[in-house]
C-alpha positions as CSV (number, residue, x, y, z in Angstrom):
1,X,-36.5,-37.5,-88.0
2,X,-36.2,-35.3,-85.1
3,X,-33.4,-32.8,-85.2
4,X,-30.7,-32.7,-83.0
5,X,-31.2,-30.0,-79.8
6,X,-28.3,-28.8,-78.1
7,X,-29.2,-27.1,-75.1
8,X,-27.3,-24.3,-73.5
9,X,-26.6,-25.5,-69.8
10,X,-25.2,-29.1,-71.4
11,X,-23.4,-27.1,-74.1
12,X,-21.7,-24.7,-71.2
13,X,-21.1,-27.3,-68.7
14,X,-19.5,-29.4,-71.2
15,X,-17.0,-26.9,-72.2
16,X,-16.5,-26.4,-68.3
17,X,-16.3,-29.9,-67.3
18,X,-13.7,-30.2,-70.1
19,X,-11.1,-27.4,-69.1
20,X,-11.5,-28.7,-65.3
21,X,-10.2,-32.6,-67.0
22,X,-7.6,-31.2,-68.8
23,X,-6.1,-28.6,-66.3
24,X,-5.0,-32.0,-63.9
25,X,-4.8,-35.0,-66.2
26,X,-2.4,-35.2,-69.0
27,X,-3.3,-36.9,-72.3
28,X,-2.6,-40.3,-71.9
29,X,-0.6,-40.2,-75.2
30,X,1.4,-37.8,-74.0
31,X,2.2,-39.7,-70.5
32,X,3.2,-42.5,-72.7
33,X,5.3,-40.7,-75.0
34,X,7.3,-38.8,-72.1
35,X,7.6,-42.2,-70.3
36,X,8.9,-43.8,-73.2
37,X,11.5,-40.7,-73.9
38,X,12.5,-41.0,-69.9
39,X,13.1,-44.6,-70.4
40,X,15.4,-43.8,-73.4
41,X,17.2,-40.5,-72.2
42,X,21.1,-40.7,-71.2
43,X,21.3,-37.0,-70.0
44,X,21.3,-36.5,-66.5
45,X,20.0,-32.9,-66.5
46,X,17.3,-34.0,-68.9
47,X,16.1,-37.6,-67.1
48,X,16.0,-35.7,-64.1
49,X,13.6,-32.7,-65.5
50,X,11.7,-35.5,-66.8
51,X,11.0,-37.2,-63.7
52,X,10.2,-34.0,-62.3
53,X,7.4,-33.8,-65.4
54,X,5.9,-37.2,-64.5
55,X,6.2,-36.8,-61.4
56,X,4.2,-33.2,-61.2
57,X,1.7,-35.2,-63.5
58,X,0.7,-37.9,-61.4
59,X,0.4,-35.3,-58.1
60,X,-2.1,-33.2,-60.2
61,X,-3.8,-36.0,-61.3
62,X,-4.0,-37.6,-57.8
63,X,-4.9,-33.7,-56.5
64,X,-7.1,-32.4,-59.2
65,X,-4.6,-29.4,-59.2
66,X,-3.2,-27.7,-62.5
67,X,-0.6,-29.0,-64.3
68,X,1.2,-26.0,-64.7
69,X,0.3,-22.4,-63.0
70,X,-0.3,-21.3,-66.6
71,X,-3.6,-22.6,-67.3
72,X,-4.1,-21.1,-70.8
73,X,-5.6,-19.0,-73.1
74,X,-8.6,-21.6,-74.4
75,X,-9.0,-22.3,-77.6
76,X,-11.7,-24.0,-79.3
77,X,-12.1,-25.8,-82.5
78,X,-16.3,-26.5,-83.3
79,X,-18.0,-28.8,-86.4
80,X,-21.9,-28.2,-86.0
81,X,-23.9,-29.7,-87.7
82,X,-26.3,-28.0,-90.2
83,X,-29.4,-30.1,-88.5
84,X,-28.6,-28.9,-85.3
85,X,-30.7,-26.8,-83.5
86,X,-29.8,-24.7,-80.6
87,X,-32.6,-24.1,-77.1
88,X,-30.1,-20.5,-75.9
89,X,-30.4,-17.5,-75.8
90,X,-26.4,-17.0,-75.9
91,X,-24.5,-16.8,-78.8
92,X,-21.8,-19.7,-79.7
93,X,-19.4,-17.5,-78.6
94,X,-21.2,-16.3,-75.4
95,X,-21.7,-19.8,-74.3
96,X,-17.8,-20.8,-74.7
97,X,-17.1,-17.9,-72.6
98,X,-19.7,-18.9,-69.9
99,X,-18.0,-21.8,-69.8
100,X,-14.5,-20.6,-69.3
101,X,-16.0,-18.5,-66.5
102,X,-17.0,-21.5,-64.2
103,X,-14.4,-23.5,-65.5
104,X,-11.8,-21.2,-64.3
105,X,-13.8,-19.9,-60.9
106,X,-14.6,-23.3,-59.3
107,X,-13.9,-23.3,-55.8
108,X,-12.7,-26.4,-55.5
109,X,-10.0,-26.3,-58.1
110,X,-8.9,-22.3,-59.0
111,X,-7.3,-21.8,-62.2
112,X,-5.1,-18.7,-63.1
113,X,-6.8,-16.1,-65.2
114,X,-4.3,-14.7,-67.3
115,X,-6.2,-13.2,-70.1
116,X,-5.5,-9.3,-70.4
117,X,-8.3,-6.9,-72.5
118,X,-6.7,-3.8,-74.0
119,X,-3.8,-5.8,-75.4
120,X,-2.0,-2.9,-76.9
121,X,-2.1,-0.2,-73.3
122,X,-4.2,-0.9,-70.8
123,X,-3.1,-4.5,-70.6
124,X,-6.3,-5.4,-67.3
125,X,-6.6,-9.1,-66.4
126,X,-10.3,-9.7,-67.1
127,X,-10.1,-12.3,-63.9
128,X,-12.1,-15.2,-65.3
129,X,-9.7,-15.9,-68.3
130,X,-12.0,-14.5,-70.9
131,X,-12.4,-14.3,-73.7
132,X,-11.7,-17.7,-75.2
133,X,-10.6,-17.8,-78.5
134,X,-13.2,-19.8,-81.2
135,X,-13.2,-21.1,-84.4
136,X,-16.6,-22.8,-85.7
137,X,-17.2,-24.7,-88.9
138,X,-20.6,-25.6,-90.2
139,X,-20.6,-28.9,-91.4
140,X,-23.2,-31.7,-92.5
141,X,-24.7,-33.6,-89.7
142,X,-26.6,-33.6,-86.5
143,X,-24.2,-33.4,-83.6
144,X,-21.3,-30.9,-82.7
145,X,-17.9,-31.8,-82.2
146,X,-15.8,-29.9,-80.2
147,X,-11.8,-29.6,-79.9
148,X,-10.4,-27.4,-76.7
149,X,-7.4,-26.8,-75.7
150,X,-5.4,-24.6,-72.9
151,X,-2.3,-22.6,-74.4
152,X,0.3,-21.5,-72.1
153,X,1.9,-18.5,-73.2
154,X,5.6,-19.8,-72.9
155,X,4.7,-22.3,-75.6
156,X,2.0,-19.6,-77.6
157,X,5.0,-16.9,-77.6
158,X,7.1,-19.2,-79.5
159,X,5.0,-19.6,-82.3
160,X,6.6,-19.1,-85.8
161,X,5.2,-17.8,-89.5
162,X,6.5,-17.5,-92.9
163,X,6.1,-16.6,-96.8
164,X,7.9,-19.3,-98.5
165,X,8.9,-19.2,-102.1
166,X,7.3,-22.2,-103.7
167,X,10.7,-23.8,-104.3
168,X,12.2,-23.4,-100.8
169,X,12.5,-26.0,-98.4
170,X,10.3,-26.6,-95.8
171,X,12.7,-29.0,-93.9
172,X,15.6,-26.4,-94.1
173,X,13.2,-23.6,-92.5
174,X,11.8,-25.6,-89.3
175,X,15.6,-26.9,-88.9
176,X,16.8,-23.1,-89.0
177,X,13.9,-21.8,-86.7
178,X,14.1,-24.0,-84.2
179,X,17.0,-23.6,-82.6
180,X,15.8,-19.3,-82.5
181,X,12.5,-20.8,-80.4
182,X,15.0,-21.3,-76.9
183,X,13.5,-23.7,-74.7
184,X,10.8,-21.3,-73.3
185,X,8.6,-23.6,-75.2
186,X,9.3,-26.1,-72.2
187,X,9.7,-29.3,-74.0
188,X,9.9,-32.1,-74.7
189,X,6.1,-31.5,-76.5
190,X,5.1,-31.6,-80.0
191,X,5.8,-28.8,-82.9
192,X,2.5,-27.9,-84.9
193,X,2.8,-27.1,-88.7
194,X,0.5,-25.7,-90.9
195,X,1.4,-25.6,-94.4
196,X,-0.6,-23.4,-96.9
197,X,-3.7,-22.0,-97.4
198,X,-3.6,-17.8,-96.7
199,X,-0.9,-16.7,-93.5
200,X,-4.1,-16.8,-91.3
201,X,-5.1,-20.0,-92.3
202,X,-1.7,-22.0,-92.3
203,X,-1.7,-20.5,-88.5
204,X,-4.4,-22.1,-87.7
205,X,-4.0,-25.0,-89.7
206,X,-0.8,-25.6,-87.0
207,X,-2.5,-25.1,-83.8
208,X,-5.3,-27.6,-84.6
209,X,-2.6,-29.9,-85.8
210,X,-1.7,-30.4,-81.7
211,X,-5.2,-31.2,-81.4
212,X,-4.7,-34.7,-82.3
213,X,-2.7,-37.7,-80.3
214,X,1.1,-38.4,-80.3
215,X,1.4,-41.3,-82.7
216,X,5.3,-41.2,-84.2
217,X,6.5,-44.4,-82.3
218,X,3.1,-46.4,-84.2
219,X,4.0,-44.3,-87.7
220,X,7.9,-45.3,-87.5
221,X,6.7,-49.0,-86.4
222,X,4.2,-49.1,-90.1
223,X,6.0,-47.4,-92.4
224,X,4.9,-43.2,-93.5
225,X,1.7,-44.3,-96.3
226,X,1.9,-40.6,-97.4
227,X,4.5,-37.8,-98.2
228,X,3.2,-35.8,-95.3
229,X,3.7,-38.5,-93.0
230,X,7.5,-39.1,-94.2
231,X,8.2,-35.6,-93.3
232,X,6.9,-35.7,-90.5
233,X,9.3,-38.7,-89.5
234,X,12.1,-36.3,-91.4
235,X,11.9,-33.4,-89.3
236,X,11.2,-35.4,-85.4
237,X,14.4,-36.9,-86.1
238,X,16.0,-34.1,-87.1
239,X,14.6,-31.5,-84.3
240,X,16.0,-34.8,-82.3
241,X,19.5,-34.4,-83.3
242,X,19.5,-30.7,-82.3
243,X,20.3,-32.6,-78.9
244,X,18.3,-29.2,-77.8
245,X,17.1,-31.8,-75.1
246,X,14.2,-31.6,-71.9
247,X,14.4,-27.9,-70.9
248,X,17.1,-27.2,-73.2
249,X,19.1,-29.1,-71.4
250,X,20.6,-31.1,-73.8
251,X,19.6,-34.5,-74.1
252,X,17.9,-37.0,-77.0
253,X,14.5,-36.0,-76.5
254,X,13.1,-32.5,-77.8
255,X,10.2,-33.1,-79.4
256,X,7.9,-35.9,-79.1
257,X,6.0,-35.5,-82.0
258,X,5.3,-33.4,-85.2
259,X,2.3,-32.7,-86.4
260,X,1.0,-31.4,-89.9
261,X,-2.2,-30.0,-91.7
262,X,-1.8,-28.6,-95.3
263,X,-4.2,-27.3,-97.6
264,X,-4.6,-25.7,-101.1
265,X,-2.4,-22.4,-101.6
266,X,-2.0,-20.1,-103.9
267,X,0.6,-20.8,-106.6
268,X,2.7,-18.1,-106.1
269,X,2.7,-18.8,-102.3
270,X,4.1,-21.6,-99.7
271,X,3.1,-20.3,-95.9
272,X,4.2,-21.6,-93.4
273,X,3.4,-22.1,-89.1
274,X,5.1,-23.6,-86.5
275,X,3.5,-23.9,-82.9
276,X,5.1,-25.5,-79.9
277,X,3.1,-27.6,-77.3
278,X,5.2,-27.6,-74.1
279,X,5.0,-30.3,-71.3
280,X,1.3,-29.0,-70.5
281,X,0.4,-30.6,-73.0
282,X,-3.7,-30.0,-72.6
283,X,-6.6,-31.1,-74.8
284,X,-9.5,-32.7,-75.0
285,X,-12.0,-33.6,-77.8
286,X,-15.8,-34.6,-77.3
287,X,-19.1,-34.8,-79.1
288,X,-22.8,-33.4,-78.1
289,X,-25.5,-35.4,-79.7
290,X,-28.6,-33.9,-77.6
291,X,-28.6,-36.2,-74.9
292,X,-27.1,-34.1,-72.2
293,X,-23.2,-33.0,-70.8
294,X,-20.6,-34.7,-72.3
295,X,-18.8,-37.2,-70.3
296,X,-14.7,-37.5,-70.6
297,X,-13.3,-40.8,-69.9
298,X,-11.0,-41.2,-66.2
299,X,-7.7,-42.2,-66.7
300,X,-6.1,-44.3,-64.4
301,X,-3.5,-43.4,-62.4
302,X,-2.0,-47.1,-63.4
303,X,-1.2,-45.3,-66.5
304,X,1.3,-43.7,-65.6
305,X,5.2,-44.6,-66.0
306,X,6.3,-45.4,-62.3
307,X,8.9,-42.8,-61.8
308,X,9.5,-40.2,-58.5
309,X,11.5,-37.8,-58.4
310,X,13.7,-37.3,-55.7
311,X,16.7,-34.3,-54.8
312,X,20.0,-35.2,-56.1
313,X,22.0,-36.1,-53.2
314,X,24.3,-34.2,-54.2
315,X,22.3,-31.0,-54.2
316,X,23.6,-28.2,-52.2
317,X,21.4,-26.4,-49.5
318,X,21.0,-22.7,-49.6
319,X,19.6,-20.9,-46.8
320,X,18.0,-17.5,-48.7
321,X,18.1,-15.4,-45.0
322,X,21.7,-15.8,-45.0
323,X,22.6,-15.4,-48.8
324,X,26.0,-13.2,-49.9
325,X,27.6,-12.4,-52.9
326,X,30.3,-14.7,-52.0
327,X,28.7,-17.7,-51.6
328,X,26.6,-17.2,-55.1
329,X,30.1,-16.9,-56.4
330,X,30.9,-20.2,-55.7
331,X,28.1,-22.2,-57.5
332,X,29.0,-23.2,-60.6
333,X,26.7,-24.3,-63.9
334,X,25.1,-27.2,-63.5
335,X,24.6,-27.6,-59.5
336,X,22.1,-28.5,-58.3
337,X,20.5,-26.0,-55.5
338,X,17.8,-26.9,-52.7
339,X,16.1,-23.0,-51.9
340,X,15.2,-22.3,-47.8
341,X,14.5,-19.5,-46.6
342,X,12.7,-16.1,-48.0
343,X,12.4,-15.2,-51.5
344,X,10.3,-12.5,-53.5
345,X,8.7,-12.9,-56.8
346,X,7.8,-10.9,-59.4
347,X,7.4,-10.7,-63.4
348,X,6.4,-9.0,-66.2
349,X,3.7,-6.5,-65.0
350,X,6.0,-6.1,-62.0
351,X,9.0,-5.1,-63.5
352,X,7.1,-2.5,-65.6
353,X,6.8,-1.1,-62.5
354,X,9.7,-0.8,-60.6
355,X,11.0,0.7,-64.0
356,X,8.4,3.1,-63.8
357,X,8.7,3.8,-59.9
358,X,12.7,4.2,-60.9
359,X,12.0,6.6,-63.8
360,X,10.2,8.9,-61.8
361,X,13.4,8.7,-58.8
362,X,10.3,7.0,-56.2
363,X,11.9,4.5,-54.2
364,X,10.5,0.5,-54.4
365,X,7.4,0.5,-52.3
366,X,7.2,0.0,-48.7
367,X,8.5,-3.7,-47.6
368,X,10.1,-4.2,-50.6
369,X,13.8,-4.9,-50.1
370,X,16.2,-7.6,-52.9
371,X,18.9,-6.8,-50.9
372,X,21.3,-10.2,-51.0
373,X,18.0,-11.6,-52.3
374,X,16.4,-14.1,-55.0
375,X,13.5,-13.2,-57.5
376,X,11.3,-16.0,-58.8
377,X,10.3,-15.6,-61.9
378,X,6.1,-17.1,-61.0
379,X,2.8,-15.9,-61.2
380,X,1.2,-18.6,-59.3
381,X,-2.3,-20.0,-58.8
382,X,-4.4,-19.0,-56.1
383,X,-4.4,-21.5,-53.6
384,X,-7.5,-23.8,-52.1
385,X,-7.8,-26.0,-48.8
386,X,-5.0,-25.7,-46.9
387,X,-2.9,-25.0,-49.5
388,X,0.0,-21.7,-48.7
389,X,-0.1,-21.1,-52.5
390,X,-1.3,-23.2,-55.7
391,X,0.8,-24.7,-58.4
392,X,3.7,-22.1,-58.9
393,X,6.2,-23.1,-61.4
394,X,8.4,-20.4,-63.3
395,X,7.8,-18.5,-66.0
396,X,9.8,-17.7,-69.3
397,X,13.1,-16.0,-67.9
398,X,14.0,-14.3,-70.8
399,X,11.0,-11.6,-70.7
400,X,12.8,-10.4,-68.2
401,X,16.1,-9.8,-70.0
402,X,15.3,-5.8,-70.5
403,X,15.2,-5.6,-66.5
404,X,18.1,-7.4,-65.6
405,X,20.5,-4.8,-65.4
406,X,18.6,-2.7,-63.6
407,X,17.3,-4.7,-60.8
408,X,20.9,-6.3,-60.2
409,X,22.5,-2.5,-60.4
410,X,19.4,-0.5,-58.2
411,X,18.1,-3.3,-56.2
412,X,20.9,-5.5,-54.4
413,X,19.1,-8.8,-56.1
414,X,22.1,-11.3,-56.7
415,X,20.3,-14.4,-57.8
416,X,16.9,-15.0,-60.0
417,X,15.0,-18.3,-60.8
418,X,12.9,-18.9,-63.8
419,X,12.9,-21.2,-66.6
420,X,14.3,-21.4,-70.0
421,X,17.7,-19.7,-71.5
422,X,18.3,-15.9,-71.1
423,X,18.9,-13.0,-73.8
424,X,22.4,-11.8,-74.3
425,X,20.9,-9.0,-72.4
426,X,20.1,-11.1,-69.3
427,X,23.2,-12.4,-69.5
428,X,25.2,-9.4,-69.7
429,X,24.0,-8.2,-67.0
430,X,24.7,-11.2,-64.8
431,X,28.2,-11.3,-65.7
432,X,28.9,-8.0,-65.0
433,X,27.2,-8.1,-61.5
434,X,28.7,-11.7,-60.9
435,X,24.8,-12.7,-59.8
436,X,23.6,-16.2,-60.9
437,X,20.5,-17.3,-62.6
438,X,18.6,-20.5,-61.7
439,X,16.3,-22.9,-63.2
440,X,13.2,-24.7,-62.2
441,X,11.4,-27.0,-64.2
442,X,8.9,-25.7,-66.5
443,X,6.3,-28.2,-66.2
444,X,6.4,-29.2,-62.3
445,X,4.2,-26.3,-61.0
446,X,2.5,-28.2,-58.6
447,X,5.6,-30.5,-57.0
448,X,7.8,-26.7,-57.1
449,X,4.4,-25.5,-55.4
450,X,4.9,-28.1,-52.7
451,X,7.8,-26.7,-51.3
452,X,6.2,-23.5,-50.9
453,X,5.8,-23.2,-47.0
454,X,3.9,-19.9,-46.6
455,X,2.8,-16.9,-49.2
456,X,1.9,-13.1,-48.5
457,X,1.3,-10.5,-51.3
458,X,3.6,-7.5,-50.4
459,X,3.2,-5.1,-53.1
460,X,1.0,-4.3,-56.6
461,X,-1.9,-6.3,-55.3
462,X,-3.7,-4.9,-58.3
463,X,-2.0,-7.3,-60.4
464,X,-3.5,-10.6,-59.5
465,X,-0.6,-13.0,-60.2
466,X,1.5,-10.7,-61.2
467,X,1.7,-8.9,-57.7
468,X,4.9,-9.4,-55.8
469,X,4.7,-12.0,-53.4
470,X,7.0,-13.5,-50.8
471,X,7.2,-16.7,-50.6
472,X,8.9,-19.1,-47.9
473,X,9.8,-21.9,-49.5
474,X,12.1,-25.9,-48.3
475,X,14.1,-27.9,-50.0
476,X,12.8,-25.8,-53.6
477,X,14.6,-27.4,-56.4
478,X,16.6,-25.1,-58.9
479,X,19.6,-25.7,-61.1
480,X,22.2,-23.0,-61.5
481,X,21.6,-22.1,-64.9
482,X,23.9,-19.6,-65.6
483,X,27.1,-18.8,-63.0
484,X,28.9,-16.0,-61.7
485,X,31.8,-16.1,-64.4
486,X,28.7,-16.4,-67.1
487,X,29.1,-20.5,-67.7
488,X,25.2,-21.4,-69.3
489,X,23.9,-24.7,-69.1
490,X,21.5,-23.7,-71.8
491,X,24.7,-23.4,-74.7
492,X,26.5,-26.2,-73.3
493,X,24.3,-29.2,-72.8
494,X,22.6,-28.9,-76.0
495,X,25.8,-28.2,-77.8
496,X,27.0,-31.4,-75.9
497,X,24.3,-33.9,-76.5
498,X,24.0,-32.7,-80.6
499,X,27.6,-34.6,-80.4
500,X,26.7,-37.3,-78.7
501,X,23.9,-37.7,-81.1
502,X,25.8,-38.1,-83.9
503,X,27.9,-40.6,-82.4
504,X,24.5,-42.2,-82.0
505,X,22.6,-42.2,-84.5
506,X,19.9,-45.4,-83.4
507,X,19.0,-42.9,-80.6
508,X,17.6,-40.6,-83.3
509,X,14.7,-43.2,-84.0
């Protein structure tokens, strides 16, 4: 028999071809899950993220544009065969990475490159979003499987590990851990868990647990035929009840699934991993066999739940170029804003430094003024045709908790958008400057990206997506998240809907 011959180009351009599928089309399982959970949820806050999710979804997959402006750290799981034989001149590793490279370079459809080398100081974005991060098993057989996935690193950072005593409870760990992740995760998604092995391997034991399809409304319908399976039931029900809710929110869905791999541990030991999928939910599994690239099926866009979001009409319209402290003052948790005007952005990287600039008594740099202004929390995705930006959702506000009272004391900012809860630190800081803190959906990147009317980088244009940018933006919708007297949305919904829940407890299945 004639072994099996994988050659490079098909082996690259499969991996390439697959992150391009999986930046602008949702699992299917995952569509039909949320639709189901949109169908079923009684929050308003929460139906309305929702529709903003599925709504986002069925724009990228219409545009071929990324789901979400964080388009990953890739990670790939490989079985190759022992009777394969490989025509390169790359390594495995090599090859994955070539693939990244034109994955994440296409012209037609950019994605962000977020990987950093140096991780500890130098922190520089490699700009093709390599390296990718690979695990290989040999196994027997004559083709190679392959399992990739995009990680956003809202999701990645809330990633949870443990040495349990043998006799402790697993359910009574996730229950108390969960509630510490915030919603930065962005669900709804799936949780991960790896159970056992060595602490490296229960880790990865959890994140290629989210490798495989949303199933719990098919194993509630037959009955759990294993004790795995019955916990897995056990704890989606019981993350449900958290009422923690789309966004964090508050509402009846928080995760859509759970997910479990175990293996043989020593007996003195019970590790333990968690990992969150958020709502970019992004994988995608194929098999090479010799005969050329792999090809990944086209979903229809029939398959998806036929929901649009539209503004509340309710919403109130803020015009940015003419924004005061007074008027911030009189929003109130739980509004519902549409942004117009001028606003600046800025994260991580940029913080660092205005800090630094601060520390050194420099002044911000030249055409940098948050005077009476709002920061977005975004590093967006370069944009392509006509586009003034690509998709630009928010990123995890509460990285941004050790700069908050600095930039509202030294800067004039009154107002901020990102996603997710903040830090007591965050909110500190607001309460004492009477500023206001605002949500967009984490998820809806490219339908936030749409009411983006213009873009210009104005300073640290050596960051990439972490420059500061000003962006002109319509109708941009936000939710004030936390107010001027310090009312959250992110302690009260979720504290609201865990007791509604228990009023309802058919909702929980």
């Amino acid at each position: 028999m004639t072994p099996t011959t994988i050659r490079q180009d098909d082996f690259v351009q499969s991996i390439a071809d697959a992150l391009q599928h999986i930046s602008y089309f949702h699992p299917l399982d995952y569509i039909r899950a949320l639709g189901a959970a949109y169908e079923r949820e009684q929050s308003p806050a929460a139906k309305d993220a929702i529709a903003q999710i599925l709504t986002n979804s069925r724009m990228c997959a219409e545009g071929h544009r990324p789901i979400c402006q964080d388009t990953g750290i890739v990670v790939v799981f490989l079985k190759v065969g022992m009777d394969v034989r490989w025509d390169t001149k790359l390594s495995v590793q090599e090859m994955v990475d070539e693939g990244v490279r034109r994955a994440y370079l296409l012209p037609e459809n950019v994605l962000r490159a977020s990987i950093v080398s140096d991780p500890a100081f130098g922190r520089k974005n490699t700009r093709d979003n390599t390296p990718a991060v690979v695990h290989m098993e040999l196994v027997p057989g004559d083709t190679v499987e392959v399992k990739l996935a995009a990680k956003g690193g809202g999701s990645e950072n809330k990633a949870k590990f443990t040495m349990l005593d043998p006799s402790d409870s697993i359910v009574d760990w996730v229950m108390k851990t969960v509630p510490t992740m915030g919603a930065g995760w962005c669900p709804p998604g799936m949780l991960g868990i790896g159970i056992g092995g060595s602490a490296e391997k229960a880790m990865v034991l959890a994140k290629e647990s989210l490798m495989d399809a949303i199933d719990m409304t098919e194993l509630k319908a037959r009955g759990p035929k294993s004790r795995i399976e019955e916990l897995r039931i056990e704890l989606h029900d019981k993350v449900n009840a958290l009422g923690i809710g789309a966004q964090g929110l508050g509402g009846l869905a928080t995760v859509l699934d759970v997910k479990i791999l175990d293996y043989p541990t020593h007996a003195a030991s019970k590790p333990i991993a968690m990992i969150p999928n958020c709502a970019a939910t992004r994988h995608a599994h194929f098999t090479l066999d010799g005969r050329g690239v792999a090809r990944l099926p086209m979903p229809s866009l029939a398959d998806w739940p036929n929901v649009t979001w539209r503004p509340d009409v309710n919403a109130k319209r803020v015009d940015l170029d003419a924004l005061t402290p007074a008027e911030v003052a009189t929003w109130q948790a739980g509004d519902r804003l549409l942004l117009n005007g001028k606003l600046l952005t800025g994260r991580d990287a940029a913080h660092k430094r205005i800090a630094d600039l601060f520390a050194k008594g420099q002044p911000l740099p030249e055409g940098v003024d948050f005077t009476n202004r709002v920061i977005y929390y975004v590093g967006p995705v370069d944009p392509v045709r006509d586009e003034a930006v690509g998709p630009a959702g928010p990123t995890t506000a509460t990285r941004m908790d050790k700069f908050t009272e600095m930039m509202l004391a030294q800067t004039g900012l009154i107002a901020m958008v990102g996603k997710a809860e903040r830090g007591k630190a965050g909110l500190d800081a607001i309460r004492k400057h009477k500023a206001a803190y605002l949500m967009a959906v984490g998820g809806a990147a490219y339908l936030v990206s749409k009411a983006i009317r213009s873009a210009r980088v104005v300073a640290f244009g050596d960051l990439g997506m972490e420059a500061i940018y000003e962006f002109e933006v319509e109708e941009m919708p936000v939710t004030v998240a936390v107010d001027a007297a310090g009312h959250n949305v992110h302690e009260t919904g979720p504290r609201e809907w865990q007791d509604r829940i228990r009023e309802l407890p058919v909702l929980q299945t």
